[in-house]
N, CA and C atoms of all chains as a GROMACS GRO file, in nm:
protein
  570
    1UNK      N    1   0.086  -0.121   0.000
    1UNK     CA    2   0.000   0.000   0.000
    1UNK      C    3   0.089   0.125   0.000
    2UNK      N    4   0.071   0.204  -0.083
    2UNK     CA    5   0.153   0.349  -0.116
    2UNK      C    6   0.102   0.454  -0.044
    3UNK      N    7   0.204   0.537  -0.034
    3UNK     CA    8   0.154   0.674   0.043
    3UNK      C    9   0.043   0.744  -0.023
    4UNK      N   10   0.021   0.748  -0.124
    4UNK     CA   11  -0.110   0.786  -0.231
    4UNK      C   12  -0.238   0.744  -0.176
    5UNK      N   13  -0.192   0.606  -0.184
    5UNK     CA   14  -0.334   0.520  -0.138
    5UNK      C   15  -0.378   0.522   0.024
    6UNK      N   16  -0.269   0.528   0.106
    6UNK     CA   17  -0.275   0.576   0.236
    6UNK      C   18  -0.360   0.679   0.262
    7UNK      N   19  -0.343   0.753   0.145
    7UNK     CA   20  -0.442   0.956   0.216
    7UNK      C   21  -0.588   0.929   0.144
    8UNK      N   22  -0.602   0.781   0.057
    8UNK     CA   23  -0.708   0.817   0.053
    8UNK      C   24  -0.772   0.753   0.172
    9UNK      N   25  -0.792   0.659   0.240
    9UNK     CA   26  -0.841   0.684   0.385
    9UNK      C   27  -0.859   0.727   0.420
   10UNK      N   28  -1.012   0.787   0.500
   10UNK     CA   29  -1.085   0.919   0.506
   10UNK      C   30  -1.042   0.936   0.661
   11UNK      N   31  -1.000   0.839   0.761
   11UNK     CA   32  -0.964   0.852   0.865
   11UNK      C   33  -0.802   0.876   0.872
   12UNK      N   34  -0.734   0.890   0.748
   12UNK     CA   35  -0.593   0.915   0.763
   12UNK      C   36  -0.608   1.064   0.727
   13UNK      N   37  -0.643   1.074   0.589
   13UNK     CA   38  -0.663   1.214   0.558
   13UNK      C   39  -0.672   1.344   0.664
   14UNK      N   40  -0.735   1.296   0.749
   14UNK     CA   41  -0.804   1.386   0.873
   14UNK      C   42  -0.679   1.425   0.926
   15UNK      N   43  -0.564   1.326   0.940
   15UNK     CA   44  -0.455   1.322   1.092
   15UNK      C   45  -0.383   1.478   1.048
   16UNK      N   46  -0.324   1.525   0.891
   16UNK     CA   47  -0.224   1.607   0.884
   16UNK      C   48  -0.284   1.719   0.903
   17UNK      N   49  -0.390   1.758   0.935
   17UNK     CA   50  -0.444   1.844   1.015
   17UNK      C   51  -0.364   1.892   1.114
   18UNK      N   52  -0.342   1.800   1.196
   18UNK     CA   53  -0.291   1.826   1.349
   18UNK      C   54  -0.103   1.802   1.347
   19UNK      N   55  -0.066   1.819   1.225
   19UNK     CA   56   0.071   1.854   1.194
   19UNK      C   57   0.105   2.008   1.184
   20UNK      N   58   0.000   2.024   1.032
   20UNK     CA   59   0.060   2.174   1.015
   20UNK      C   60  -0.142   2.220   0.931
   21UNK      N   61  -0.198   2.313   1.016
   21UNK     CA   62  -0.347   2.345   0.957
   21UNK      C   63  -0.379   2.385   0.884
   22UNK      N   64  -0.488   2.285   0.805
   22UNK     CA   65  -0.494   2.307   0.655
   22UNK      C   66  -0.418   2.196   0.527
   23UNK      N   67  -0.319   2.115   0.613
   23UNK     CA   68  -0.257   2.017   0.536
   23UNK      C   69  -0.334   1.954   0.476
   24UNK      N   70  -0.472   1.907   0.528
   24UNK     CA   71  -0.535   1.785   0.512
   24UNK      C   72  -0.631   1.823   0.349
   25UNK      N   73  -0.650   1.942   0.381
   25UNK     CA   74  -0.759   2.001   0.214
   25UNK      C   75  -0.579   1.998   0.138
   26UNK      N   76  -0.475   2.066   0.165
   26UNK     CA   77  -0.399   2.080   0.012
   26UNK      C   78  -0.390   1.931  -0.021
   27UNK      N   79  -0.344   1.846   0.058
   27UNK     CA   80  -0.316   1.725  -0.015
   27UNK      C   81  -0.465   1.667  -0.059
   28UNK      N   82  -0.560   1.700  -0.007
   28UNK     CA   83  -0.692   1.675  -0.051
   28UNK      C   84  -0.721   1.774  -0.235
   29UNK      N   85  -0.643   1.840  -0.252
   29UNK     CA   86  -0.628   1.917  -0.376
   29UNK      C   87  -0.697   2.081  -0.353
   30UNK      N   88  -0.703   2.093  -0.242
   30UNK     CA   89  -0.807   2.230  -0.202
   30UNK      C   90  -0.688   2.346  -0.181
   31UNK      N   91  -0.631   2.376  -0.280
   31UNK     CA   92  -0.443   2.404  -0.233
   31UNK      C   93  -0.526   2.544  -0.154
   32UNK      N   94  -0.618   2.663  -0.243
   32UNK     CA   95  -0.616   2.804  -0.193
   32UNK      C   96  -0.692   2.792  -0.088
   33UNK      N   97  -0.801   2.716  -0.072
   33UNK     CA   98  -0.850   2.678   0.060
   33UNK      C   99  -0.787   2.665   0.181
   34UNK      N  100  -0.678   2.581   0.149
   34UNK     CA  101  -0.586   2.496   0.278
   34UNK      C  102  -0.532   2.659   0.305
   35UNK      N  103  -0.428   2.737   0.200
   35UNK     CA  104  -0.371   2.813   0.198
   35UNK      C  105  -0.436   2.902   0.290
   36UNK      N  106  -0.551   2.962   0.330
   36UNK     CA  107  -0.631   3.043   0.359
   36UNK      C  108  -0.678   2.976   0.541
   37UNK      N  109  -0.708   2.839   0.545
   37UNK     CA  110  -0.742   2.797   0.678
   37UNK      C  111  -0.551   2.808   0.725
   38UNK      N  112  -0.479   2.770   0.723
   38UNK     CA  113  -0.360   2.770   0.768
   38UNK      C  114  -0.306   2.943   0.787
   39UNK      N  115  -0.344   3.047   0.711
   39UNK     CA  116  -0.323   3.154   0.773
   39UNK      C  117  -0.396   3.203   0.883
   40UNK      N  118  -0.540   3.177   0.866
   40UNK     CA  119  -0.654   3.236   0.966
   40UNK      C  120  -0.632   3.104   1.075
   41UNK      N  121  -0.609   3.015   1.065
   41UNK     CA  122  -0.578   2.903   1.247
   41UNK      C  123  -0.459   2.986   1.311
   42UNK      N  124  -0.339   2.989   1.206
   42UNK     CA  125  -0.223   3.020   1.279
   42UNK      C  126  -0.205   3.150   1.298
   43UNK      N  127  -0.290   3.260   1.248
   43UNK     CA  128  -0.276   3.399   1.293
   43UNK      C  129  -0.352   3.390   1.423
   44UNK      N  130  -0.488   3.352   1.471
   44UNK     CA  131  -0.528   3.309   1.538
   44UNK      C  132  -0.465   3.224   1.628
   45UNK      N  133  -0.386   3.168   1.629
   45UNK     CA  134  -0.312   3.125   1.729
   45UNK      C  135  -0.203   3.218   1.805
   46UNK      N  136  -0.127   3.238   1.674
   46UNK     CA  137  -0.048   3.380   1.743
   46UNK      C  138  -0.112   3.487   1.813
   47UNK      N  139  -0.227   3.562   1.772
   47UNK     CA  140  -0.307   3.701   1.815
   47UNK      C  141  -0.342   3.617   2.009
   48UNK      N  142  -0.351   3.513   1.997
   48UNK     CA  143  -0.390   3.442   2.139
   48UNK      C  144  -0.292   3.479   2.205
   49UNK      N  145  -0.173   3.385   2.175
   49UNK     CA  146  -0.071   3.386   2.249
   49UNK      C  147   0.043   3.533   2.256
   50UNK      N  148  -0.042   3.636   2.157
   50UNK     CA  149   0.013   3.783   2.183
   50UNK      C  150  -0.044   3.831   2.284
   51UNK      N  151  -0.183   3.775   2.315
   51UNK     CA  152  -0.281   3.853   2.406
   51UNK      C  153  -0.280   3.772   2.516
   52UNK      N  154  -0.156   3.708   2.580
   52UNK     CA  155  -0.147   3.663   2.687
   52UNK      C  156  -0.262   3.525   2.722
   53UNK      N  157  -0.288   3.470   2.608
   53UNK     CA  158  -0.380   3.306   2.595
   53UNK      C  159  -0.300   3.238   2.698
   54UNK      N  160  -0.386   3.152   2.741
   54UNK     CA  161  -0.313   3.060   2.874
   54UNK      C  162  -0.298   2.932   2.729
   55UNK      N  163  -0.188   2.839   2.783
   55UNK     CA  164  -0.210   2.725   2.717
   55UNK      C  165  -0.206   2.620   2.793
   56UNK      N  166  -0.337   2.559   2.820
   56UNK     CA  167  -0.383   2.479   2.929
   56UNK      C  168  -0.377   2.350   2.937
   57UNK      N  169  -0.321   2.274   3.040
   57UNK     CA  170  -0.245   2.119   3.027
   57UNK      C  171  -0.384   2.038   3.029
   58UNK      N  172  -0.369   1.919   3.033
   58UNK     CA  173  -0.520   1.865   3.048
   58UNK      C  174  -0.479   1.793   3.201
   59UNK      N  175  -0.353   1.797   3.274
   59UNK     CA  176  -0.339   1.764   3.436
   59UNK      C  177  -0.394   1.889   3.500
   60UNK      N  178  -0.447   1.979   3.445
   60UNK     CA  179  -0.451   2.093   3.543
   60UNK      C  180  -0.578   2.089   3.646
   61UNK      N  181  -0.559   2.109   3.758
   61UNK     CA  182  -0.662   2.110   3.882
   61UNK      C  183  -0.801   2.168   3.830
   62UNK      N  184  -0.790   2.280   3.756
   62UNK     CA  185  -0.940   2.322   3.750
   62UNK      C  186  -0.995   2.299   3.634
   63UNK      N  187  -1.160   2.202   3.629
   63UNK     CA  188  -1.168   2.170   3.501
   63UNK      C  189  -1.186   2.231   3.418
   64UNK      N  190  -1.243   2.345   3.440
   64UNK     CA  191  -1.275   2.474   3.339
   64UNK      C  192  -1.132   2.449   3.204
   65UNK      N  193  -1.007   2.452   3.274
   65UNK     CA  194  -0.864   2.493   3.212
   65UNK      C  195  -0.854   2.354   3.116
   66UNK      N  196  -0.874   2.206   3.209
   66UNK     CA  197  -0.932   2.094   3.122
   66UNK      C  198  -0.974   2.085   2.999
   67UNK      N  199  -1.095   2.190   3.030
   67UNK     CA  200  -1.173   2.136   2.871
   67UNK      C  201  -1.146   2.262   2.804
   68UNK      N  202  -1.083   2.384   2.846
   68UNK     CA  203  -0.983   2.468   2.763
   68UNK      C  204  -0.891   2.436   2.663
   69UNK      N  205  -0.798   2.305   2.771
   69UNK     CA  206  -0.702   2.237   2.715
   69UNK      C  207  -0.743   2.126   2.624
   70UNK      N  208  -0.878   2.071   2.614
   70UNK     CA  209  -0.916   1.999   2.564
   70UNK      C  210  -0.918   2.016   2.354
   71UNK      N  211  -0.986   2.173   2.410
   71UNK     CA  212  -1.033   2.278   2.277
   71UNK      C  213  -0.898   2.297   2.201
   72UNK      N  214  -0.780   2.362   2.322
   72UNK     CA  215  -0.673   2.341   2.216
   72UNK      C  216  -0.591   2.256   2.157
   73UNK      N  217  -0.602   2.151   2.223
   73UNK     CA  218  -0.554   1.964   2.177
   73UNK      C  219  -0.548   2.018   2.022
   74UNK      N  220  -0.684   2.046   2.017
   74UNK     CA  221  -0.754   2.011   1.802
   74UNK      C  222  -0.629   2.109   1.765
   75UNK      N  223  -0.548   2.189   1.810
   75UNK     CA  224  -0.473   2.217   1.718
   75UNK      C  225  -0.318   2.171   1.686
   76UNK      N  226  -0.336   2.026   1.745
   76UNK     CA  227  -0.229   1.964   1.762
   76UNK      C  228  -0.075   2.013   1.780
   77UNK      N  229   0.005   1.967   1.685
   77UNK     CA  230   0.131   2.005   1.688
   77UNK      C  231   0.189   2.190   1.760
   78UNK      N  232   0.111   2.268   1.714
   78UNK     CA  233   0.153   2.405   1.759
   78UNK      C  234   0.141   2.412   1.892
   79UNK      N  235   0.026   2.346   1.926
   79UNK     CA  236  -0.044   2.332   2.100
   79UNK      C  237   0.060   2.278   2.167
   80UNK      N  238   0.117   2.138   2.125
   80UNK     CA  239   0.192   2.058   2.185
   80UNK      C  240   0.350   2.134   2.262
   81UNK      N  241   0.372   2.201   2.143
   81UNK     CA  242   0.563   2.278   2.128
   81UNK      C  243   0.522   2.339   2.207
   82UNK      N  244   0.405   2.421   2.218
   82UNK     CA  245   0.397   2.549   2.308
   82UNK      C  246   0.345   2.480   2.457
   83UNK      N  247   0.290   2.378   2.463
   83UNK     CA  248   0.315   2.332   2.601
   83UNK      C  249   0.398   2.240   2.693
   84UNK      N  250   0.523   2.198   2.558
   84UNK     CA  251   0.633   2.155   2.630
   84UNK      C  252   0.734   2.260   2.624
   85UNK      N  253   0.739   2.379   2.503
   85UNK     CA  254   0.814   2.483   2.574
   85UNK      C  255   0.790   2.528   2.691
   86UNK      N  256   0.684   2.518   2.768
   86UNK     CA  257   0.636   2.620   2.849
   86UNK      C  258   0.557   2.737   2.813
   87UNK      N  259   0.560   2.822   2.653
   87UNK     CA  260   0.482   2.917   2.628
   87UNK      C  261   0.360   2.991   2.714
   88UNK      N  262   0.313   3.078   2.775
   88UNK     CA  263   0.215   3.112   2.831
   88UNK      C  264   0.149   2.992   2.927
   89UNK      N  265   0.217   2.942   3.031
   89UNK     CA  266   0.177   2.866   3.123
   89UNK      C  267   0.112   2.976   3.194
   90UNK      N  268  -0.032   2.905   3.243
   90UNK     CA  269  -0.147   2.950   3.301
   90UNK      C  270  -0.084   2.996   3.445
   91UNK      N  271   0.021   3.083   3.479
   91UNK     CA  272   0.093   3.076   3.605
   91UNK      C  273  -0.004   3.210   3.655
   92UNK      N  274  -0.019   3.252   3.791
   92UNK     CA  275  -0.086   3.398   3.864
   92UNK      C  276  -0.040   3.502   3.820
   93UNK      N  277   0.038   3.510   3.745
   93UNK     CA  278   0.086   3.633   3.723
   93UNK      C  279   0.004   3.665   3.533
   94UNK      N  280   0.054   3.593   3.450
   94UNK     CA  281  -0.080   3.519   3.362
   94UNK      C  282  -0.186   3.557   3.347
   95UNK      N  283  -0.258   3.468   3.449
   95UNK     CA  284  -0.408   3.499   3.448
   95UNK      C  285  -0.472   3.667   3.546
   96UNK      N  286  -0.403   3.643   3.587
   96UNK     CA  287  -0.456   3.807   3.654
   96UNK      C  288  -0.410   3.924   3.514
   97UNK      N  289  -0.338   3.875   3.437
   97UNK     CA  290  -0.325   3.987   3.306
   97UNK      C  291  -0.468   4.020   3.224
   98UNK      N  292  -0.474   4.146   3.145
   98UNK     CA  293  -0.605   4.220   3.155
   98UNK      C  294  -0.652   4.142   3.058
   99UNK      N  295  -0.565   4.087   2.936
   99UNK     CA  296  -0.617   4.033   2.822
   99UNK      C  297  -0.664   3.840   2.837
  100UNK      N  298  -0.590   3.801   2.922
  100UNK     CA  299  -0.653   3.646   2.960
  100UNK      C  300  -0.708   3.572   2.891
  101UNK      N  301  -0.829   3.635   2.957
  101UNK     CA  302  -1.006   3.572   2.866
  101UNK      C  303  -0.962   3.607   2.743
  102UNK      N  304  -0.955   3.680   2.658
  102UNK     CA  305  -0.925   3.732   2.518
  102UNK      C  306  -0.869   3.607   2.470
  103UNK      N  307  -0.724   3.633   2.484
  103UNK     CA  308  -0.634   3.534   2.449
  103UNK      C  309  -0.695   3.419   2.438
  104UNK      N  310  -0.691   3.367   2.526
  104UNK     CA  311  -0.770   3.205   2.573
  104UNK      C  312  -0.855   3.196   2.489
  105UNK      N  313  -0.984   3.255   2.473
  105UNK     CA  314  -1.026   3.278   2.364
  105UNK      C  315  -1.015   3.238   2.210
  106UNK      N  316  -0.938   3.263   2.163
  106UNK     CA  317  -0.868   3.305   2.072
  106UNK      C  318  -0.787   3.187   2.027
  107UNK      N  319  -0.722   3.140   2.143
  107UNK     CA  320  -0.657   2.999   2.150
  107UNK      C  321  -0.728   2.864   2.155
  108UNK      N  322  -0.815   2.919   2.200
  108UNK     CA  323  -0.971   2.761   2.192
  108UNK      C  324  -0.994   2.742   2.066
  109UNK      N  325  -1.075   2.888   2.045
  109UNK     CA  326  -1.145   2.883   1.890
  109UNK      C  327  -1.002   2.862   1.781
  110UNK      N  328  -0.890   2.839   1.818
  110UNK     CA  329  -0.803   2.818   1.680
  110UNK      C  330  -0.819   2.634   1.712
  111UNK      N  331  -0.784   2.617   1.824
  111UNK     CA  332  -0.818   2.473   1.820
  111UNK      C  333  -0.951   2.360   1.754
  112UNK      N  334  -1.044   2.495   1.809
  112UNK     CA  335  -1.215   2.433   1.755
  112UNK      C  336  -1.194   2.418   1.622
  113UNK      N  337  -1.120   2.558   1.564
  113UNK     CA  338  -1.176   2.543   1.426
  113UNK      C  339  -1.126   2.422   1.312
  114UNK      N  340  -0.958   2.429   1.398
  114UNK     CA  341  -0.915   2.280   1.344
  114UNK      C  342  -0.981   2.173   1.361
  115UNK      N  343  -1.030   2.156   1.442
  115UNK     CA  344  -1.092   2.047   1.446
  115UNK      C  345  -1.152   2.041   1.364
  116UNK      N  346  -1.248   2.151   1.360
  116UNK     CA  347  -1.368   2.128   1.194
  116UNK      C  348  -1.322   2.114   1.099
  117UNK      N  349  -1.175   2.169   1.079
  117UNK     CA  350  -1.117   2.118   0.939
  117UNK      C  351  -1.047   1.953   0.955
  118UNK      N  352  -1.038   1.911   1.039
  118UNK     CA  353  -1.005   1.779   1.038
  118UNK      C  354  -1.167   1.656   0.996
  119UNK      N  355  -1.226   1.763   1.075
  119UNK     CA  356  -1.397   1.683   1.002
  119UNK      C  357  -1.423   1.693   0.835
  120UNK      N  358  -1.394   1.831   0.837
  120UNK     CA  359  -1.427   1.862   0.672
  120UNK      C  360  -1.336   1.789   0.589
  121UNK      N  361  -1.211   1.747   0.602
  121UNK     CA  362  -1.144   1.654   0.529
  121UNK      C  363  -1.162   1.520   0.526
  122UNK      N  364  -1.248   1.518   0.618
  122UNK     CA  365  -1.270   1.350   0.654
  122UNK      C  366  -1.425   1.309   0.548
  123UNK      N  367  -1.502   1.463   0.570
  123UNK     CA  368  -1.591   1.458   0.472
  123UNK      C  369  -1.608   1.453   0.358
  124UNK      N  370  -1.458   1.548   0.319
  124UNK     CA  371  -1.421   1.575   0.144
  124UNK      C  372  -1.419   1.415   0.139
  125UNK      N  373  -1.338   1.348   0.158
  125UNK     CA  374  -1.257   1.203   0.143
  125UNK      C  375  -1.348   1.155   0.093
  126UNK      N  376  -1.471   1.092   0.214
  126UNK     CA  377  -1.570   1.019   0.186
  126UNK      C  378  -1.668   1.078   0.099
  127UNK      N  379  -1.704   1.168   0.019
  127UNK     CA  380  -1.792   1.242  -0.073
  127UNK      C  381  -1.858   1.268   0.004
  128UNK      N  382  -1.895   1.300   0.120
  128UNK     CA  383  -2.059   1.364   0.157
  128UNK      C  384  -2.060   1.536   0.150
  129UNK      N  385  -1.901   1.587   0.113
  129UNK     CA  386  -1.920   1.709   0.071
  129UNK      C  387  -1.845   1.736  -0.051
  130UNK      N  388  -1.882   1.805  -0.110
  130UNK     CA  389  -1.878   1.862  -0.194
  130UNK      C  390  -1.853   1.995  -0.259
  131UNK      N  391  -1.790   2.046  -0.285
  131UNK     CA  392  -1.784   2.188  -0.361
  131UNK      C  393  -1.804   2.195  -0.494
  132UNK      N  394  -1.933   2.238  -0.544
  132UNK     CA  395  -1.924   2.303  -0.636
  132UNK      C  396  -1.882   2.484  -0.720
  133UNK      N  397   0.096   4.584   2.432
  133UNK     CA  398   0.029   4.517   2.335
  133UNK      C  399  -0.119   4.544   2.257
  134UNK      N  400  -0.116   4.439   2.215
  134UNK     CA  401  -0.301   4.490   2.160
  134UNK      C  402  -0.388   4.471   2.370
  135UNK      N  403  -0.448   4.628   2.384
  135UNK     CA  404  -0.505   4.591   2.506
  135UNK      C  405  -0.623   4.708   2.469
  136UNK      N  406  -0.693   4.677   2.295
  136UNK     CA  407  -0.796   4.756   2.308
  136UNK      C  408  -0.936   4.649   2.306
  137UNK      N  409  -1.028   4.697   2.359
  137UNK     CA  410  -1.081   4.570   2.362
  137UNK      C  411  -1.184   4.586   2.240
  138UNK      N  412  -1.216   4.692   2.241
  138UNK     CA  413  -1.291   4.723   2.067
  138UNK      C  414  -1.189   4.653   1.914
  139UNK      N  415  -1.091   4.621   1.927
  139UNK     CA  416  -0.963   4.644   1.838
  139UNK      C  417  -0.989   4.470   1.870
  140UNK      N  418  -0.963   4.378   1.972
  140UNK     CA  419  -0.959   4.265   1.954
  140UNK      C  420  -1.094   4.217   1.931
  141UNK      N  421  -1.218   4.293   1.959
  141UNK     CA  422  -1.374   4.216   1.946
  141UNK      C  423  -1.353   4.262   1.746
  142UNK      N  424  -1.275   4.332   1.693
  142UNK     CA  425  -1.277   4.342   1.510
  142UNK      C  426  -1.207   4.249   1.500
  143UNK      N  427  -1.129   4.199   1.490
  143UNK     CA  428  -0.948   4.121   1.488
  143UNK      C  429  -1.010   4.034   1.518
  144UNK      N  430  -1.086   3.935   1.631
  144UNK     CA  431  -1.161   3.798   1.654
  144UNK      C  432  -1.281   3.755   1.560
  145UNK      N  433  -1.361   3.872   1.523
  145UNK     CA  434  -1.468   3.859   1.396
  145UNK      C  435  -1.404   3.871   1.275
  146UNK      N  436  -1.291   3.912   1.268
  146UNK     CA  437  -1.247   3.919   1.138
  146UNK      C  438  -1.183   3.809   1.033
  147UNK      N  439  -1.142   3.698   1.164
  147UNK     CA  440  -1.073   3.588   1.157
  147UNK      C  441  -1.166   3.480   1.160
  148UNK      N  442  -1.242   3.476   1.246
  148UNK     CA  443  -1.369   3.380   1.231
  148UNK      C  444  -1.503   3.403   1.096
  149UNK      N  445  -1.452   3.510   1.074
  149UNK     CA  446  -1.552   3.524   0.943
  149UNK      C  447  -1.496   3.521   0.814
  150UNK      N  448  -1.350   3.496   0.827
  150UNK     CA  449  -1.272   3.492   0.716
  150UNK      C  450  -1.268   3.339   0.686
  151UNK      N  451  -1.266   3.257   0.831
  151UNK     CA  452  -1.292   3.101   0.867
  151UNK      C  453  -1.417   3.050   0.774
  152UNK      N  454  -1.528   3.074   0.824
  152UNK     CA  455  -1.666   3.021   0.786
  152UNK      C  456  -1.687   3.103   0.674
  153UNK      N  457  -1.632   3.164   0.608
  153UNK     CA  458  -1.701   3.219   0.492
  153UNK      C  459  -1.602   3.088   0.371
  154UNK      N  460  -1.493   3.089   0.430
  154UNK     CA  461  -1.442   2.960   0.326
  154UNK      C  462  -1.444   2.832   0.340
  155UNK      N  463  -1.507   2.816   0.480
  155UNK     CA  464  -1.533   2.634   0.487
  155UNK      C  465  -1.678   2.668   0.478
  156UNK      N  466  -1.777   2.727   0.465
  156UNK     CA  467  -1.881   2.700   0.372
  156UNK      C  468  -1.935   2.754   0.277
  157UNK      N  469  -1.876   2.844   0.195
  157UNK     CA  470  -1.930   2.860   0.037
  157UNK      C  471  -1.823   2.817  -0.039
  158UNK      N  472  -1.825   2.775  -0.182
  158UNK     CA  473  -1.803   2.739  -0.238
  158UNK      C  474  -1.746   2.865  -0.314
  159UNK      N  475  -1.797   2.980  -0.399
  159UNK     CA  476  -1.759   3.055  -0.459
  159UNK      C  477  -1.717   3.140  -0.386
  160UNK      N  478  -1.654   3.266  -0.484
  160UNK     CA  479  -1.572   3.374  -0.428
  160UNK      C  480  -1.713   3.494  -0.356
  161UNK      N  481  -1.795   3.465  -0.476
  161UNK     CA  482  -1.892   3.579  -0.450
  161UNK      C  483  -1.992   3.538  -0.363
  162UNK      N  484  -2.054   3.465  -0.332
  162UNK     CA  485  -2.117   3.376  -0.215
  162UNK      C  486  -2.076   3.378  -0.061
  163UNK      N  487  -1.903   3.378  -0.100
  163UNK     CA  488  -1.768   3.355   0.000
  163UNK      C  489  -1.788   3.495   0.072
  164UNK      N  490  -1.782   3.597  -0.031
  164UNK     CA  491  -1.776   3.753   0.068
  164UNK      C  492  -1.877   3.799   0.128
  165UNK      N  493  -2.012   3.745   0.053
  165UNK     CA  494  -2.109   3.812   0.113
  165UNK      C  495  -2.177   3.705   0.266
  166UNK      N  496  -2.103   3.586   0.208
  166UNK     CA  497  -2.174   3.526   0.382
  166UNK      C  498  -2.029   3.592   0.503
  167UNK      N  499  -1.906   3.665   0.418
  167UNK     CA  500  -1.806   3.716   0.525
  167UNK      C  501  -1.872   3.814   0.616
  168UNK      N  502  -1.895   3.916   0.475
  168UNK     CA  503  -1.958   4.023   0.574
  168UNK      C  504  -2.108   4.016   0.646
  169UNK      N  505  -2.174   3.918   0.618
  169UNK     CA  506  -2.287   3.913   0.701
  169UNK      C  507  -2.230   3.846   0.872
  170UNK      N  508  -2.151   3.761   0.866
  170UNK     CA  509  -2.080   3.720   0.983
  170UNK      C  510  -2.020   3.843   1.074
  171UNK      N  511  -1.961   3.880   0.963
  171UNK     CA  512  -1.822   3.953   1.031
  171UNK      C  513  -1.943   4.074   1.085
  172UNK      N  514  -2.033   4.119   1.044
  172UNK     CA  515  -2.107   4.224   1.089
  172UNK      C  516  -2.221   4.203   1.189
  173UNK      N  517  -2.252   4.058   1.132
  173UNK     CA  518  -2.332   3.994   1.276
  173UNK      C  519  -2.278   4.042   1.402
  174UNK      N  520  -2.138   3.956   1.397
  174UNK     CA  521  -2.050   3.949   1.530
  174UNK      C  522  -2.006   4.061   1.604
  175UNK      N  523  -2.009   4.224   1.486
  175UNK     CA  524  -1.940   4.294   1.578
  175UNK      C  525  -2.080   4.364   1.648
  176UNK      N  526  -2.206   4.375   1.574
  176UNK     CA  527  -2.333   4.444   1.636
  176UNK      C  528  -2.372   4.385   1.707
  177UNK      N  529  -2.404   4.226   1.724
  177UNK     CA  530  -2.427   4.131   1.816
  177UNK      C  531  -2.377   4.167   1.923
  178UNK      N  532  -2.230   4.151   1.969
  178UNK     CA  533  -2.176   4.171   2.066
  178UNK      C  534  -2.159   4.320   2.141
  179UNK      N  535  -2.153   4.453   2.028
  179UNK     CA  536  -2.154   4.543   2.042
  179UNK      C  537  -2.326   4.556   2.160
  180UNK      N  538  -2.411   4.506   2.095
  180UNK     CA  539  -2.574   4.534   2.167
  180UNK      C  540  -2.565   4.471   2.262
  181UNK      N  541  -2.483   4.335   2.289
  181UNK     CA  542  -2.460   4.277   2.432
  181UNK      C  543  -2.368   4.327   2.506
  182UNK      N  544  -2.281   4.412   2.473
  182UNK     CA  545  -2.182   4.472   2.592
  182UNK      C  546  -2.234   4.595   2.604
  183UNK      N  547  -2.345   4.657   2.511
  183UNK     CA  548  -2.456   4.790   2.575
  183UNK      C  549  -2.529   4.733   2.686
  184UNK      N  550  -2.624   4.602   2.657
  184UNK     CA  551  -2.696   4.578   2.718
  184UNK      C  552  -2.660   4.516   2.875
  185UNK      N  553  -2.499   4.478   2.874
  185UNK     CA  554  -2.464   4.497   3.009
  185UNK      C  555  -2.442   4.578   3.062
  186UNK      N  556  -2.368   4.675   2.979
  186UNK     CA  557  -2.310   4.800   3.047
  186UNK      C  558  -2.502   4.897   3.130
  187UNK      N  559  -2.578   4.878   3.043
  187UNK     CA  560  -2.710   4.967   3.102
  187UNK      C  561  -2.745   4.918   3.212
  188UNK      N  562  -2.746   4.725   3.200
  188UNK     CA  563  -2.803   4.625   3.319
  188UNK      C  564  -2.689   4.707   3.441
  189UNK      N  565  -2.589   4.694   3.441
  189UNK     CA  566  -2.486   4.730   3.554
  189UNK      C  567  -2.480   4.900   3.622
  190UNK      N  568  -2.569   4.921   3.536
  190UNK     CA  569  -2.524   5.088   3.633
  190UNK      C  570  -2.599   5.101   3.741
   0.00000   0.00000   0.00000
């Protein structure tokens, strides 16, 4: 079985999502599409983590930060670096900053939205969507 | 930094409507006009809900 035949698997297709956002439509052939979700996730990720976004472990004591951390999982790989660098750890000094909620914010919904693009590729794959 | 909060409620609709206007239309011209119905939803929407707290709170 070839790497070709590998992506067509509608459950593989989905994974390069959570490498680099938007992978999953270019190799799906959606090149200006992909081009376009991969600027708006990852500007969105940055504008978070400019605005002081917590990036929330999923060990963390309060569940609220849990299913924070949950939201930003979906944006895999970027989420990951930035929470084994340390990046914007949810520390008191952090969260008492004015922008917080903003950020956080900001950092969920880049996660959410990947996610939907990991659905929508899973959908392209299998035909139930379509672009005309 | 950015610490306006009018400046990040444009900048958060601007990005989410730039989002859903291309994972669901298909064309370019379809594409802009469901942008700006979003992108304008989001900022009057929220704009009438941070009036309507600010009046509830005084």
């Amino acid at each position: 079985m070839g790497f070709k035949d590998k992506l067509k698997n509608p459950y593989i297709i989905a994974l390069p999502t959570l490498i680099v956002p938007g992978l999953s439509h270019y190799l799906l052939g959606k090149k200006i599409r992909a081009l376009i979700f991969f600027c708006v996730i990852m500007l969105t990720f940055f504008f978070g983590l400019l605005l002081n976004g917590g990036i929330f472990s999923l060990t963390h004591g309060n569940w609220l930060y849990r299913l924070g951390a949950l939201a930003e999982l979906g944006l895999g790989v970027p989420y990951l670096v930035s929470l084994i660098a340390g990046i914007n750890k949810p520390t008191l000094e952090l969260i008492s900053s004015l922008m917080f909620g903003y950020g956080s914010t900001f950092l969920i919904t880049a996660g959410l939205m990947n996610m939907l693009l990991m659905m929508d590729a899973f959908d392209i794959a299998i035909g139930r969507k379509v672009y005309i | 930094m950015l610490n306006d909060n009018f400046l990040t409620l444009i900048l958060f609709s601007l990005l989410v409507a730039i989002f859903f206007a291309t994972f669901y239309r298909a064309n370019f011209k379809s594409g802009l006009k469901s942008f700006l119905k979003t992108f304008l939803y989001m900022v009057a929407g929220s704009l009438i809900f941070a009036y309507f707290m600010f009046w509830t709170g005084k």
